[in-house]
C-alpha positions as CSV (number, residue, x, y, z in Angstrom):
1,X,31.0,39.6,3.3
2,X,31.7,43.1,1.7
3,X,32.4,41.5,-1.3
4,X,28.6,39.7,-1.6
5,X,26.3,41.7,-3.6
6,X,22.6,42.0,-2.8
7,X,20.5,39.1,-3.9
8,X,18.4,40.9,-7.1
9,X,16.5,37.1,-7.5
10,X,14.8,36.3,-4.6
11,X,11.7,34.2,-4.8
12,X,9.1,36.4,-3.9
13,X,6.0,35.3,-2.9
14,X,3.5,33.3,-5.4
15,X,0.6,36.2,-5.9
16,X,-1.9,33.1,-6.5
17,X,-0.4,31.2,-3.3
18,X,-3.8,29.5,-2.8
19,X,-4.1,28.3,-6.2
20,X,-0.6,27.3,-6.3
21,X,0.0,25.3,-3.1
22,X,-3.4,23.4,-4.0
23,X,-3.2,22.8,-7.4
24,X,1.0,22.3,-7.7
25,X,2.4,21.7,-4.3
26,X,-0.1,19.3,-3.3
27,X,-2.1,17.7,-6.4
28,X,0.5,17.5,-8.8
29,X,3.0,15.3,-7.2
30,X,0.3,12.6,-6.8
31,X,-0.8,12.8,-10.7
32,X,2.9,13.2,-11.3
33,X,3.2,9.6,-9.6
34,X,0.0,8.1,-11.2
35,X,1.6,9.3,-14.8
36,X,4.7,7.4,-14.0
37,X,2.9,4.0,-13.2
38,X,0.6,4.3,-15.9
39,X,3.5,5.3,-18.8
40,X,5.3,2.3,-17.3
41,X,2.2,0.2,-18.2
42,X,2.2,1.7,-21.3
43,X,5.6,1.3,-22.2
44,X,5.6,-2.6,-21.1
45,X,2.3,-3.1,-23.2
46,X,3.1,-1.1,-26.5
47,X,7.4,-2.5,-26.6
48,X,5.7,-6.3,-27.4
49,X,3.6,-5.5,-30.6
50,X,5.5,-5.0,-33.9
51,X,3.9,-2.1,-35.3
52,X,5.7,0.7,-36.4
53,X,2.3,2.9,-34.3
54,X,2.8,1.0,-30.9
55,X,6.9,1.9,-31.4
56,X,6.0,5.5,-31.2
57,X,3.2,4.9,-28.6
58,X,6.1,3.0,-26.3
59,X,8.7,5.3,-26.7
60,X,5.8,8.6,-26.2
61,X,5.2,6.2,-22.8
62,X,9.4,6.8,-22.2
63,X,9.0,10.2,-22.6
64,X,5.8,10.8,-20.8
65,X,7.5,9.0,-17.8
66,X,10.7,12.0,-18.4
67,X,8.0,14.7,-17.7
68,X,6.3,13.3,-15.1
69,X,9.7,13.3,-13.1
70,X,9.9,16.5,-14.1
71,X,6.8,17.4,-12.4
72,X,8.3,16.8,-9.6
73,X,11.7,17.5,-9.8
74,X,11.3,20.7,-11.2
75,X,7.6,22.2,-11.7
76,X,6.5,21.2,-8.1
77,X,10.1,21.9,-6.6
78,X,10.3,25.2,-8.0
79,X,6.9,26.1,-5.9
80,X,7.9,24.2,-3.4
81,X,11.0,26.2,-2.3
82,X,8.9,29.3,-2.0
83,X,7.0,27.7,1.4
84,X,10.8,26.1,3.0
85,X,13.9,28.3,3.1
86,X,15.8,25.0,3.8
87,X,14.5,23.4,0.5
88,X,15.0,26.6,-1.3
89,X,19.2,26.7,-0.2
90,X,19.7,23.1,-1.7
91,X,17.7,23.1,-4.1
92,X,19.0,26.3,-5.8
93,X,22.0,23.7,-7.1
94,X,20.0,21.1,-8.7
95,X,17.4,23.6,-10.6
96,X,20.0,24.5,-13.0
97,X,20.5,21.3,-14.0
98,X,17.5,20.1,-13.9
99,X,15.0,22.5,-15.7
100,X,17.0,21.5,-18.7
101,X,16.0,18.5,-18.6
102,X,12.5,19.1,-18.1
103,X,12.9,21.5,-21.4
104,X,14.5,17.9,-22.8
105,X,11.7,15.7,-22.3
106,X,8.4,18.2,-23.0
107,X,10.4,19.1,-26.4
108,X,10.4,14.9,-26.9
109,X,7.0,14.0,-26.2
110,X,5.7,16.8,-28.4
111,X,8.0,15.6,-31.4
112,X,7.1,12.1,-30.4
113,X,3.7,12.9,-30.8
114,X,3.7,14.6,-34.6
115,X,5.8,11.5,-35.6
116,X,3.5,9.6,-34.6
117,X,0.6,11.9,-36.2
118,X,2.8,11.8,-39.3
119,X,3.1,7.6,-39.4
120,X,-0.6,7.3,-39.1
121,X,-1.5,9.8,-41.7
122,X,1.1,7.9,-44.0
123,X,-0.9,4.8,-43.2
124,X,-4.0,6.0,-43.8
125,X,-2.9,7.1,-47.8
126,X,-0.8,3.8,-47.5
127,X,2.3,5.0,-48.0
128,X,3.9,3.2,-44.7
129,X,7.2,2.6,-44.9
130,X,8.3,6.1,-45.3
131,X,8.9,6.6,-42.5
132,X,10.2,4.1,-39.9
133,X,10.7,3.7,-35.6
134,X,14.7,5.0,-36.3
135,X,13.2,8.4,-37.1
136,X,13.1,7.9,-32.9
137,X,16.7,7.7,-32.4
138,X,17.2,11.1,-35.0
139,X,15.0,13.2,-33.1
140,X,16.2,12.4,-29.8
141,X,19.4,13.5,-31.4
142,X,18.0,16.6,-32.6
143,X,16.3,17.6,-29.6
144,X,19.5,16.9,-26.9
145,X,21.6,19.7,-29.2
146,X,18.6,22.0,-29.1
147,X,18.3,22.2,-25.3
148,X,22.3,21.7,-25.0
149,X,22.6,25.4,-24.5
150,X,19.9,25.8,-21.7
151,X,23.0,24.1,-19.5
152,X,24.3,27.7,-19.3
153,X,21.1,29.7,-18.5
154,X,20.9,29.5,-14.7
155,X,23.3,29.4,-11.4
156,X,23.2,29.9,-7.7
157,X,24.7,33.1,-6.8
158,X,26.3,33.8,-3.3
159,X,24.4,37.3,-1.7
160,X,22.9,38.8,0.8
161,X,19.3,39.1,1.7
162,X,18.5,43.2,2.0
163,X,15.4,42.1,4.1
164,X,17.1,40.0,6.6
165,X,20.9,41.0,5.8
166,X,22.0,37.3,6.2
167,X,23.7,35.6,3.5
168,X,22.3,33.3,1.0
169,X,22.4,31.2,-2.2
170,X,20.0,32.4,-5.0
171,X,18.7,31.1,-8.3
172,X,19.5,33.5,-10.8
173,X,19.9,34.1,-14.9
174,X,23.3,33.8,-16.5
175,X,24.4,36.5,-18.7
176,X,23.7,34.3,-21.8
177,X,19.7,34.1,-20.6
178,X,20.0,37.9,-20.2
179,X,21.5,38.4,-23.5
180,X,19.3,40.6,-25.6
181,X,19.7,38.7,-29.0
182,X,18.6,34.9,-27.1
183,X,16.2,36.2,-25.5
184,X,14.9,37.4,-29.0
185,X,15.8,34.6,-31.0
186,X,16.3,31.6,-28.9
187,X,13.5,31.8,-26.4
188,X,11.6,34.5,-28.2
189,X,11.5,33.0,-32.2
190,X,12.7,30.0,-32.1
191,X,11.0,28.7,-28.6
192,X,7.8,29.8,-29.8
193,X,7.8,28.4,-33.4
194,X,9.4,25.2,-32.5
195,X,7.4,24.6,-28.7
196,X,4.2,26.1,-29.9
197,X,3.3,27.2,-33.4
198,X,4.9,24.2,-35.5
199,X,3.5,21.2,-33.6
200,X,0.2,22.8,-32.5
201,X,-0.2,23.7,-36.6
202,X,1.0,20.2,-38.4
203,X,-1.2,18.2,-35.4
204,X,-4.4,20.0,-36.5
205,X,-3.6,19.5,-40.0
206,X,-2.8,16.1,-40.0
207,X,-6.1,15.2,-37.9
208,X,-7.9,16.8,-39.9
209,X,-6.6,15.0,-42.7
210,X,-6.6,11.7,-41.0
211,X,-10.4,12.5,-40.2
212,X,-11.3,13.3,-43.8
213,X,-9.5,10.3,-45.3
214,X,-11.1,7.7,-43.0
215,X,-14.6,9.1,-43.4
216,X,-13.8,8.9,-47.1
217,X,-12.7,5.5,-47.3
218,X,-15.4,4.3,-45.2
219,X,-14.3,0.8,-44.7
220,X,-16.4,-2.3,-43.6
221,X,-16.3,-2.8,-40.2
222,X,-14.8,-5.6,-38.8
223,X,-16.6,-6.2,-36.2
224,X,-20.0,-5.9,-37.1
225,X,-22.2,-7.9,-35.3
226,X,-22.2,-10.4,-32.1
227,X,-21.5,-13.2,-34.2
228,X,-18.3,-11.9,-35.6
229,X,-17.3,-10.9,-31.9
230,X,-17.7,-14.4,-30.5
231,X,-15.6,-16.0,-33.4
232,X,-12.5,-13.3,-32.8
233,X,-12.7,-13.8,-29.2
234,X,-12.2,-17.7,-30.1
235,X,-9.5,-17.0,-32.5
236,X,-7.5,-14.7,-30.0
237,X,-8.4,-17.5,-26.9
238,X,-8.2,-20.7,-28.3
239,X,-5.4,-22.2,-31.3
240,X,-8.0,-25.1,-31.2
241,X,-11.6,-24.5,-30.8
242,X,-14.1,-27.7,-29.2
243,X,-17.4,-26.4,-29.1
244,X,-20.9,-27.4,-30.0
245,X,-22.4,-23.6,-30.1
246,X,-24.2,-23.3,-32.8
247,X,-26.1,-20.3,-34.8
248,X,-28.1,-19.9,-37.5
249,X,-26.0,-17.3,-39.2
250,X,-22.5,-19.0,-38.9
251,X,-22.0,-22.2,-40.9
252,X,-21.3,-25.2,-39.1
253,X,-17.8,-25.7,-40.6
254,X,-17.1,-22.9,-38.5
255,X,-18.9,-24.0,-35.2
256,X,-17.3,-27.6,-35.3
257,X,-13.9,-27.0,-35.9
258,X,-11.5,-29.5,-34.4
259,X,-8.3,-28.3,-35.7
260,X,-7.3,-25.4,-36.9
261,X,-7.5,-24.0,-40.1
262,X,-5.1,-24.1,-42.9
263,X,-5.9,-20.7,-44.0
264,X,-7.6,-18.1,-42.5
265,X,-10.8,-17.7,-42.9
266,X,-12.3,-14.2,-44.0
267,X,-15.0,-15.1,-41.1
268,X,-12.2,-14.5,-39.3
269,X,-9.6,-11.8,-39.5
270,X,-6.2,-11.8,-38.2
271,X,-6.2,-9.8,-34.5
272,X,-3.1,-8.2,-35.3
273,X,-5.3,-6.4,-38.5
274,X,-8.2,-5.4,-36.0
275,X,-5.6,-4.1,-33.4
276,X,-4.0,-2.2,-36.3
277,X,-6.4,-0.8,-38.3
278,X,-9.1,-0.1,-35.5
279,X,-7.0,0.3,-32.3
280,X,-3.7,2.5,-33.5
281,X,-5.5,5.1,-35.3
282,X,-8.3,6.0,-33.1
283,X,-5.7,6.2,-29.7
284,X,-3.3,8.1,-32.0
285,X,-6.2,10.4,-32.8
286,X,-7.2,10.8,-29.2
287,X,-4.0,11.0,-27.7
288,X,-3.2,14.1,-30.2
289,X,-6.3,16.0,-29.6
290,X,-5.7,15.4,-25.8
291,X,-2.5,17.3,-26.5
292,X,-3.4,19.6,-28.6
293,X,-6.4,20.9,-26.0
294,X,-3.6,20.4,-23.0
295,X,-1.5,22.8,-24.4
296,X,-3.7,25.8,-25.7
297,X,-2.7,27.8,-22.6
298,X,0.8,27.3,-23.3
299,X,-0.1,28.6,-26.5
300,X,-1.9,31.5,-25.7
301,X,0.8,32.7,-23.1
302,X,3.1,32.6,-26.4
303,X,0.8,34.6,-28.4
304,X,0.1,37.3,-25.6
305,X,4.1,37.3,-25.3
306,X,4.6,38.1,-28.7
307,X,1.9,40.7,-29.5
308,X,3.1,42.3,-26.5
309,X,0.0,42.1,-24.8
310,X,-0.2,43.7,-21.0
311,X,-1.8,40.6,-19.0
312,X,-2.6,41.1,-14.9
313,X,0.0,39.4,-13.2
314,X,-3.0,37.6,-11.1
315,X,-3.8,36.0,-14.4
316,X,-0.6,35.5,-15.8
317,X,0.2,33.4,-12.6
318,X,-2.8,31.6,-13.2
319,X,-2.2,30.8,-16.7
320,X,1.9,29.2,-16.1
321,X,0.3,27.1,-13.2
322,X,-2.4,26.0,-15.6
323,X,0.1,25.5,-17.8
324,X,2.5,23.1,-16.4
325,X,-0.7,21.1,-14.4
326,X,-2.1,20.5,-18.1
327,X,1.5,19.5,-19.4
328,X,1.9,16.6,-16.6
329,X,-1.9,15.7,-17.3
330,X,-1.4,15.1,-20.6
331,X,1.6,12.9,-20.0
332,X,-0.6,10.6,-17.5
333,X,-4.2,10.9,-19.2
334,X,-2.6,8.7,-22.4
335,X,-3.0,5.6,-20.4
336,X,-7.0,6.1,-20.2
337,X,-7.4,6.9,-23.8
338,X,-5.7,3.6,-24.5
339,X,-8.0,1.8,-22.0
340,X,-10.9,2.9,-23.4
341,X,-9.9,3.0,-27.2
342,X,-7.6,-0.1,-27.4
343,X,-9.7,-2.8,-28.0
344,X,-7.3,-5.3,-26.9
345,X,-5.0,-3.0,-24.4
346,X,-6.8,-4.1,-21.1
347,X,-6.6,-7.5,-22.1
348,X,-2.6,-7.4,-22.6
349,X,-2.2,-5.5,-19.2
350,X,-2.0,-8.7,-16.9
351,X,-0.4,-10.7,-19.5
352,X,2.5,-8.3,-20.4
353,X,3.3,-7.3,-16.5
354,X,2.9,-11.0,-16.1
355,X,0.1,-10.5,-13.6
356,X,-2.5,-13.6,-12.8
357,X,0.1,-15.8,-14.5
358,X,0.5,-18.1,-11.1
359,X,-3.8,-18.2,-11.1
360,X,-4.1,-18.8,-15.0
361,X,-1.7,-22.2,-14.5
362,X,-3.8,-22.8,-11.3
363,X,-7.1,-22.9,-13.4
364,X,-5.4,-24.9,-16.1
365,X,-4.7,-27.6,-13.5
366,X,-8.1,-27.7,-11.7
367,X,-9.8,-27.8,-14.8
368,X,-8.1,-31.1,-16.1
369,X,-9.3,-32.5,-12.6
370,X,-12.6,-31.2,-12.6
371,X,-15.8,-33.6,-14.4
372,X,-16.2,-34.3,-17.6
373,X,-12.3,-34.3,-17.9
374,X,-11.8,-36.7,-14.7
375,X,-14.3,-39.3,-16.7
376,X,-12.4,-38.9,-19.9
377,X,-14.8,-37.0,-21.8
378,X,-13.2,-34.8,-24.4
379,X,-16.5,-34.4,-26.0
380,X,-17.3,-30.7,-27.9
381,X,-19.5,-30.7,-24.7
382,X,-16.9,-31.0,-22.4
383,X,-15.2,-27.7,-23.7
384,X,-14.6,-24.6,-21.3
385,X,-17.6,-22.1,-21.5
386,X,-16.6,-19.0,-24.5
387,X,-15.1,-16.1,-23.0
388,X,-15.9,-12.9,-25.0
């Protein structure tokens, strides 16, 4: 026991213990949960279209799921093992490995996300094809030999508690995370340029670009008026429509159609146009300016680090637990966004997770048995009612 040194890393107590226990130990694992079902959703959903947008959407849904594990795993843990001095002994093994990790998947999503920024800008000038879904598969590359070193920066240590002169494992800093020239460059420069300045500056920029070009172009909506909304509802229910509706504004070559057209009619455009030209851009907008406002404090702890500027440590608390609660929002708020901006991404839910598929055959069935089927009617009257 003469040999152990006193422990110089003890986790003290959280100075902000009532914001902390609220806001991380007990409100984050639950939106840490919600993030993971949701991304899952998101990742099933986005992996069956063919654009090269829902590619980076589905695999910003992979990464997004990385983060909220490590919401748990290490941003709640690490509070956690402050209130239980069990927890805190095992988990002092897994933290080393595990913050890495964490560092792994934030780096990803943020990279994910300026790709993305970067193939919707291109396809707004139309220039698409420049770059391509394998840009994925590069970065991921990229990022796993940038974080490769973080591996080395922490380990339990064997000592002895001064307060209670028992012996115990703490989590402490290597000598390479104590080194004077990485903490300068590596997580001084390079961590601040490459986590904070870079992506937080080429996000704006390409928004705002993306914002300027669209309002330029000003293209004619496709979907501009009830009319046009009842035939694309047809076109994306029905491969042959039977109806008798009729309108004064649509022709009656379109209202009577019993087969389906050899061409497509410019009454009619393709789904797969409206869900890329309409849906893509507009989620790929929000979800960047939901990052961009999630990680302003992250941002501002940078710039106070660098220009040296004395903050409370009441505040500074504050600010990191902020910090990582806005990092794990952002990975689980992507899934409203694409709710609410995706046209067609509440109606692909059920079919893509292959919910409702056992009541959708039920219907089918019933319906053939039901009148005016039953009397052999196949009349344009005997059609099922339009659903919009």
């Amino acid at each position: 026991m003469d040999e152990l040194g006193e422990c110089e890393c003890l986790h003290g107590e959280h100075p902000t213990v009532w914001f902390n226990f609220n806001a991380i130990v007990v409100f984050l694992p639950f939106m840490s949960v919600a993030g993971i079902l949701f991304n899952t959703i998101n990742f099933i959903v986005y992996s069956k279209r063919r654009s090269s947008a829902s590619a980076y959407l589905g695999a910003l849904a992979c990464s997004d799921v990385g983060v909220c594990l490590c919401g748990i795993f290490v941003i709640w843990a690490d509070s956690a093992r402050g209130y239980n001095f069990d927890f805190d002994q095992y988990y002092v093994f897994i933290l080393p490995y595990a913050i890495p990790f964490s560092n792994f998947f934030q780096m990803l999503s943020v990279y994910i996300t300026v790709l993305a920024a970067i193939d919707c800008f291109l396809t707004v000038i139309r220039l698409k094809g420049l770059l391509t879904p394998r840009s994925i598969k590069v970065l991921i590359i990229v990022v796993v030999a940038y974080n490769l070193i973080t591996h080395w920066e922490l380990e339990a240590v064997h000592c002895i508690n001064p307060a209670s002169n028992l012996t115990m494992y703490n989590l402490c800093p290597t000598t390479l995370r104590m080194n004077d020239l990485y903490i300068q460059y590596y997580k001084g420069m390079m961590y601040t340029t490459f986590m904070a300045f870079l992506p937080f500056i080429l996000l704006s920029v390409l928004t705002l670009l993306i914002l300027i070009l669209l309002r330029r172009r000003r293209p004619t909506p496709l979907i501009n008026s009830v009319d046009t909304v009842i035939i694309i509802s047809l076109k994306r229910r029905h491969k042959m429509v039977f109806t008798s509706f009729h309108h004064p504004s649509i022709p009656s070559s379109i209202t009577s159609l019993s087969t389906p057209p050899p061409h497509p009619s410019p009454l009619l455009p393709d789904c797969s146009q409206v869900q890329e030209e309409v849906g893509s851009p507009v989620a790929l907008l929000l979800v960047i300016v939901l990052f961009l406002i999630c990680n302003i404090t992250s941002l501002m702890i940078n710039v106070f680090e660098m220009a040296q500027i004395e903050i409370d440590e009441f505040a500074l608390d504050i600010l990191v637990d902020v910090g990582n609660l806005l990092v794990v929002f952002n990975a689980t708020a992507n899934f409203v966004i694409y709710f609410f901006s995706d046209p067609d991404f509440s109606c692909e839910i059920p079919r893509s997770c292959n919910w409702g598929s056992l009541d959708t055959s039920k219907k089918r069935r019933r319906s053939l048995r039901d009148p005016p089927y039953m009397n052999g009617d196949k009349s344009s009257s005997a059609a099922a009612p339009i659903l919009i």
